[in-house]
C-alpha positions in Angstrom: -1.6 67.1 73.6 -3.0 66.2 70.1 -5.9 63.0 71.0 -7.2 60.7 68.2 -11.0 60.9 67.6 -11.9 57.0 66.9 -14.9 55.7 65.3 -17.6 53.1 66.4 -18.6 50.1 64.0 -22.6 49.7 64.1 -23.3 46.7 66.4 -24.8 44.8 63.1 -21.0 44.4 62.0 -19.8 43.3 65.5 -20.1 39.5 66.4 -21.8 39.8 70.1 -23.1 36.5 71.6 -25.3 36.1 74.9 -23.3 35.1 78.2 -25.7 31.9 78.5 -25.0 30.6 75.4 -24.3 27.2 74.7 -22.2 25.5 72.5 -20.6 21.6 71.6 -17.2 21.0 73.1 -15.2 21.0 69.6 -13.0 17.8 68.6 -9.9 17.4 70.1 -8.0 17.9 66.4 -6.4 20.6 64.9 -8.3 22.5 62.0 -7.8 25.7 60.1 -10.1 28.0 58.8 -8.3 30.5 56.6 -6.4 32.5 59.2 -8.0 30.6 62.3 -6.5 27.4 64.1 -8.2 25.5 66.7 -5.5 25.1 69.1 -7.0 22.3 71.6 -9.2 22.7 74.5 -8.1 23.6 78.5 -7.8 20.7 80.6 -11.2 20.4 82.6 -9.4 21.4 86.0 -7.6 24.7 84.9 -9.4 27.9 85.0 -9.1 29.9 81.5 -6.1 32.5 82.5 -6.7 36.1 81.6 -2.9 36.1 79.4 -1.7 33.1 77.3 1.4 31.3 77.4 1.8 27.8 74.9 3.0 25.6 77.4 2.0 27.3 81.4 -0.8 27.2 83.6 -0.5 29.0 87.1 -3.1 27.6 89.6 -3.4 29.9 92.9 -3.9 29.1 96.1 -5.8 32.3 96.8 -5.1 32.8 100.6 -3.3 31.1 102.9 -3.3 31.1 106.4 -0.6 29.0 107.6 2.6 28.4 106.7 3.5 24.7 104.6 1.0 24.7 101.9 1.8 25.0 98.1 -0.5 28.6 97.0 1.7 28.6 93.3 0.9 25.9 90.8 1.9 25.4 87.6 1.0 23.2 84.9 1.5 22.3 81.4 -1.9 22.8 79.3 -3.0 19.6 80.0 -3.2 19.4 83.3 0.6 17.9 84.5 1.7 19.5 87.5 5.1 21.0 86.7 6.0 22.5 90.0 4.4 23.9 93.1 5.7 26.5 95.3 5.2 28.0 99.0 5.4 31.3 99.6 5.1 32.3 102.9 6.5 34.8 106.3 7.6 34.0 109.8 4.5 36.1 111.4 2.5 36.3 108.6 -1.4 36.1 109.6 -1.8 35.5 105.7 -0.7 35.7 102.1 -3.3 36.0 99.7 -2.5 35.9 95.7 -4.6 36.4 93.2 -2.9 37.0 89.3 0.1 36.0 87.4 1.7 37.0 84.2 4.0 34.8 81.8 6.8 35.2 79.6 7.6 34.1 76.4 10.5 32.3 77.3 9.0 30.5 80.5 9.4 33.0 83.0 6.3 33.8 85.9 5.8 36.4 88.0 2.5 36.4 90.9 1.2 39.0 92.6 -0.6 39.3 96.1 0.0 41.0 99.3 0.6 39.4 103.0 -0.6 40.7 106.3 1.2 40.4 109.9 -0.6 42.4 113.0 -1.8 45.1 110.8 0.9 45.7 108.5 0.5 45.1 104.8 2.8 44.8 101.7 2.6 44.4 98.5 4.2 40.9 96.5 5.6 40.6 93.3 6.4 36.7 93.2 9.0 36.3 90.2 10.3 32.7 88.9 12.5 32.4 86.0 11.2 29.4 85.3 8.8 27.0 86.6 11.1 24.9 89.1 13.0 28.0 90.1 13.4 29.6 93.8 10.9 32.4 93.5 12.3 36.0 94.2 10.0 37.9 97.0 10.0 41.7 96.0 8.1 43.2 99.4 6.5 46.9 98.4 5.7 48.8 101.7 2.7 50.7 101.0 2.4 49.6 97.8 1.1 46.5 95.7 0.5 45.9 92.3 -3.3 44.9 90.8 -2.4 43.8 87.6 1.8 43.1 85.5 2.5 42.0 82.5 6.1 40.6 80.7 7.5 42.9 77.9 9.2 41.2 74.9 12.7 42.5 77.1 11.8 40.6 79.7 11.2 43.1 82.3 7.3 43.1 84.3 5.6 46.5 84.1 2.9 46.4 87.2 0.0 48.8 87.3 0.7 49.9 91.5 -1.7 51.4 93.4 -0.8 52.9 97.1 -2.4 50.5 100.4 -4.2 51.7 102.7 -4.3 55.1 101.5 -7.2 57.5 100.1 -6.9 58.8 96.9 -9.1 61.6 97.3 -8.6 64.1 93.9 -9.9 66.8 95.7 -7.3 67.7 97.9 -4.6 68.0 94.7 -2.5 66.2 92.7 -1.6 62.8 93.6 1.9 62.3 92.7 2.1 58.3 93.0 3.5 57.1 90.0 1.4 54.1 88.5 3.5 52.4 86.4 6.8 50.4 87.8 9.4 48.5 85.6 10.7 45.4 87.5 13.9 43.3 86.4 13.9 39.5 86.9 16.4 39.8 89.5 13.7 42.4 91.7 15.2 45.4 90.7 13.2 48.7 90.5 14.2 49.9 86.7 11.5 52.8 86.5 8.8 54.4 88.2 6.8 56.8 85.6 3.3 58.1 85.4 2.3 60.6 87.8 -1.7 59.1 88.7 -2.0 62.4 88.3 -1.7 62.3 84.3 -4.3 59.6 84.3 -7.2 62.4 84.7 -9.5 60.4 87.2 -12.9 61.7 88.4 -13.3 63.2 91.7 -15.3 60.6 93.0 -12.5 58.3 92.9 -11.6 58.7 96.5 -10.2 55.0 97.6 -7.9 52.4 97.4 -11.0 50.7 97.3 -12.8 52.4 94.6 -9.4 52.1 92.6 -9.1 48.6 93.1 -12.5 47.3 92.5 -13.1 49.0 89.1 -10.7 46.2 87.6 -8.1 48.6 85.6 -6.1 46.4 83.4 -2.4 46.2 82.2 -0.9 45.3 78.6 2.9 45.8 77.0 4.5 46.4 73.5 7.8 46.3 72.5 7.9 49.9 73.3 4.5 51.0 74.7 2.4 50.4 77.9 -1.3 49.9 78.0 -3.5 50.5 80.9 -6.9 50.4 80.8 -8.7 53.2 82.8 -12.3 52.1 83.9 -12.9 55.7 85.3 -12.5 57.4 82.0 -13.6 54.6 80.1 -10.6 54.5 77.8 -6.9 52.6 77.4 -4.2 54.9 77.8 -1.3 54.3 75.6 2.5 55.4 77.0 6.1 55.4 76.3 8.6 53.7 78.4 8.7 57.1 80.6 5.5 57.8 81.0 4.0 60.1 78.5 0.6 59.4 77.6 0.8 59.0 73.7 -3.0 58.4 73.1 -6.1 58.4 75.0 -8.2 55.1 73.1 -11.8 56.0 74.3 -14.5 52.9 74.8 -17.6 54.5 74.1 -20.7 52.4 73.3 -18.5 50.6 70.7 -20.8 47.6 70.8 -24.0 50.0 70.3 -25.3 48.5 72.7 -25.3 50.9 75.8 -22.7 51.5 78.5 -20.0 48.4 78.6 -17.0 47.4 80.2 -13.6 46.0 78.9 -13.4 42.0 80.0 -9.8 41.3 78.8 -7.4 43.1 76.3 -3.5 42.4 75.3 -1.0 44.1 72.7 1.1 41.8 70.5 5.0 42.5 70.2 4.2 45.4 67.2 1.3 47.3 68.7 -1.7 44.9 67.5 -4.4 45.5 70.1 -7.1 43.7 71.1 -10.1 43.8 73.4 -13.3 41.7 74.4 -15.9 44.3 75.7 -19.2 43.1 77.0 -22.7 45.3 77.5 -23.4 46.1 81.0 -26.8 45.7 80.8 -28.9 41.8 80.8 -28.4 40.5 78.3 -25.2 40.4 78.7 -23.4 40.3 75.1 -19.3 39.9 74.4 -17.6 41.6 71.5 -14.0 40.5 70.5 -12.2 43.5 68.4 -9.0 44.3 66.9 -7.8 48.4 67.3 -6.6 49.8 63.5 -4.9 52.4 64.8 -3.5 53.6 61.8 -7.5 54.7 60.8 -8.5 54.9 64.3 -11.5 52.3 64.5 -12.4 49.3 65.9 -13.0 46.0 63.8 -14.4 42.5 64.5 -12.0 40.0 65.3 -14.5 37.3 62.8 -17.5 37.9 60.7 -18.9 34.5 61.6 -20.7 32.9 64.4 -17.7 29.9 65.0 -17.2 31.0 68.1 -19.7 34.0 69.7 -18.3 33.7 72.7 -14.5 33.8 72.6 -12.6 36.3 74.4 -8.5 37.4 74.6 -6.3 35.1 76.5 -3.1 36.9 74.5 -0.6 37.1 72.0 1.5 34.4 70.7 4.2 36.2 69.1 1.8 38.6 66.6 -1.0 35.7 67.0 -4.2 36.6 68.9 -5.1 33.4 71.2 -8.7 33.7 72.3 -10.6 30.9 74.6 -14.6 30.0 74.7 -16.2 30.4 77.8 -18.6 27.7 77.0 -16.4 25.2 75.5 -13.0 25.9 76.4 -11.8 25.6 73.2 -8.1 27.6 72.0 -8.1 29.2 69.3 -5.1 31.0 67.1 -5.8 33.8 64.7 -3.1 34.4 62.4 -3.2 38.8 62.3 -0.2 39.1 60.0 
């Protein structure tokens, strides 16, 4: 397998901006600065969402203990309650949720898992639209930390196995990481041996798995996952074959660092906001030229420090502020 060496920009040409930062909540207008829109500010009430759809907010009821209470909500951007939604088991001792993914054309899909007398499964929650029935997909043994919508359509979920060890010692693990799901719950592909993903040996647990945050993103033909293990995004085909190996190695200059949020627009555009590991903490919003294999600043300018991905609009990169709230839309092409 031929890898891509990539270069690191000094951390003078990166915009990085401290997490305790403050900054003025910006008019409630629209204004354009060459290829940058302000785009409005999140309604007080709604949490910024890790991927960005124009017109959807999901609000979770994280767990749920009983049956009868509404743990899916969604909004419009400014706060309107669209619909709400139970989901919930005869036996269940809970259901707990905790991500969703959008697609363009409206559709939602939420993830969690629900427990009865010891036995856990996996939930993919999908809704074609807001004020649809959702569609339970149940995964024995299975559930899925993070999905994402492809241009198609379809969900791609990064699985993981419950309850099991994942101890690299003992040989391959043959559990495929990657699943293609159809709106109507179909299983269209499993692919990617986690095998092929190269972990470390001391990744030994669901547990270890799950809490180094890996992270999920989808082209019109590619998949995205980012590896915390390895430090790296691994970029794959529709059937699994690892086409690049994207390592993050102290791109910020600023010591080790971790990847907060990334997407990939329709045509391959990625983009990533990594922040330093070490106090202070400091945020650095890029763009991936994978054509001459470095990374670039999203701005040259201190606008807005501490803005990180939300997601693609069609091949525009929305980013929010922490601080402020504030939407923005950068124009890439």
């Amino acid at each position: 397998m031929h890898l891509h060496n990539f270069v690191c920009l000094p951390a003078a040409a990166l915009i990085l901006a401290s997490a305790t930062a403050n900054a003025e909540v910006p008019a409630a207008h629209s204004a354009r600065s060459g290829n940058v829109e302000f785009a409005g500010v999140l309604a007080s009430d709604l949490p910024p969402h890790d991927r960005w759809h124009p017109s959807l907010r999901v609000r979770l009821e994280v767990e749920v203990r009983t049956g009868g209470k509404p743990n899916i909500m969604i909004h419009r951007p400014d706060g309107e309650l669209l619909a709400q939604h139970t989901v919930w088991f005869p036996g269940a001792m809970k259901v707990h949720l905790y991500t969703a993914a959008y697609s363009p054309d409206g559709a939602v899909a939420v993830l969690g898992y629900t427990a009865a007398q010891g036995q856990v499964a996996g939930l993919v929650i999908l809704l074609d639209q807001p004020t649809a029935q959702p569609k339970v997909v149940r995964l024995e043994e299975r559930f899925a930390i993070h999905a994402r919508f492809a241009p198609d359509g379809t969900l791609w979920a990064f699985m993981a196995p419950l309850g099991r060890v994942l101890d690299t010692t003992r040989g391959p693990i043959t559990h495929e990481v990657l699943w293609q799901i159809g709106m109507d719950g179909r299983i269209m592909r499993k692919v990617l041996p986690f095998s092929d993903l190269s972990l470390p040996q001391r990744v030994r647990s669901v547990q270890d798995w799950n809490s180094s945050r890996p992270g999920i993103a989808v082209s019109a033909s590619h998949v995205f996952l980012y590896v915390p293990f390895t430090a790296e995004i691994v970029k794959t085909d529709f059937e699994g074959g690892i086409v690049r190996r994207i390592p993050l190695v102290d791109i910020l200059g600023q010591g080790p660092h971790s990847l907060a949020r990334f997407d990939v627009s329709p045509s391959g555009i990625l983009a990533a906001s990594l922040s330093t590991i070490a106090a202070p903490r400091r945020f650095g919003t890029l763009l991936l030229d994978l054509d001459a294999a470095a990374w670039k600043p999203l701005r040259h300018d201190q606008t807005a420090p501490d803005e990180q991905v939300c997601g693609f609009e069609g091949e525009s990169l929305i980013t929010t502020s922490w601080n402020n709230r504030a939407i923005y839309r950068h124009a890439l092409k």
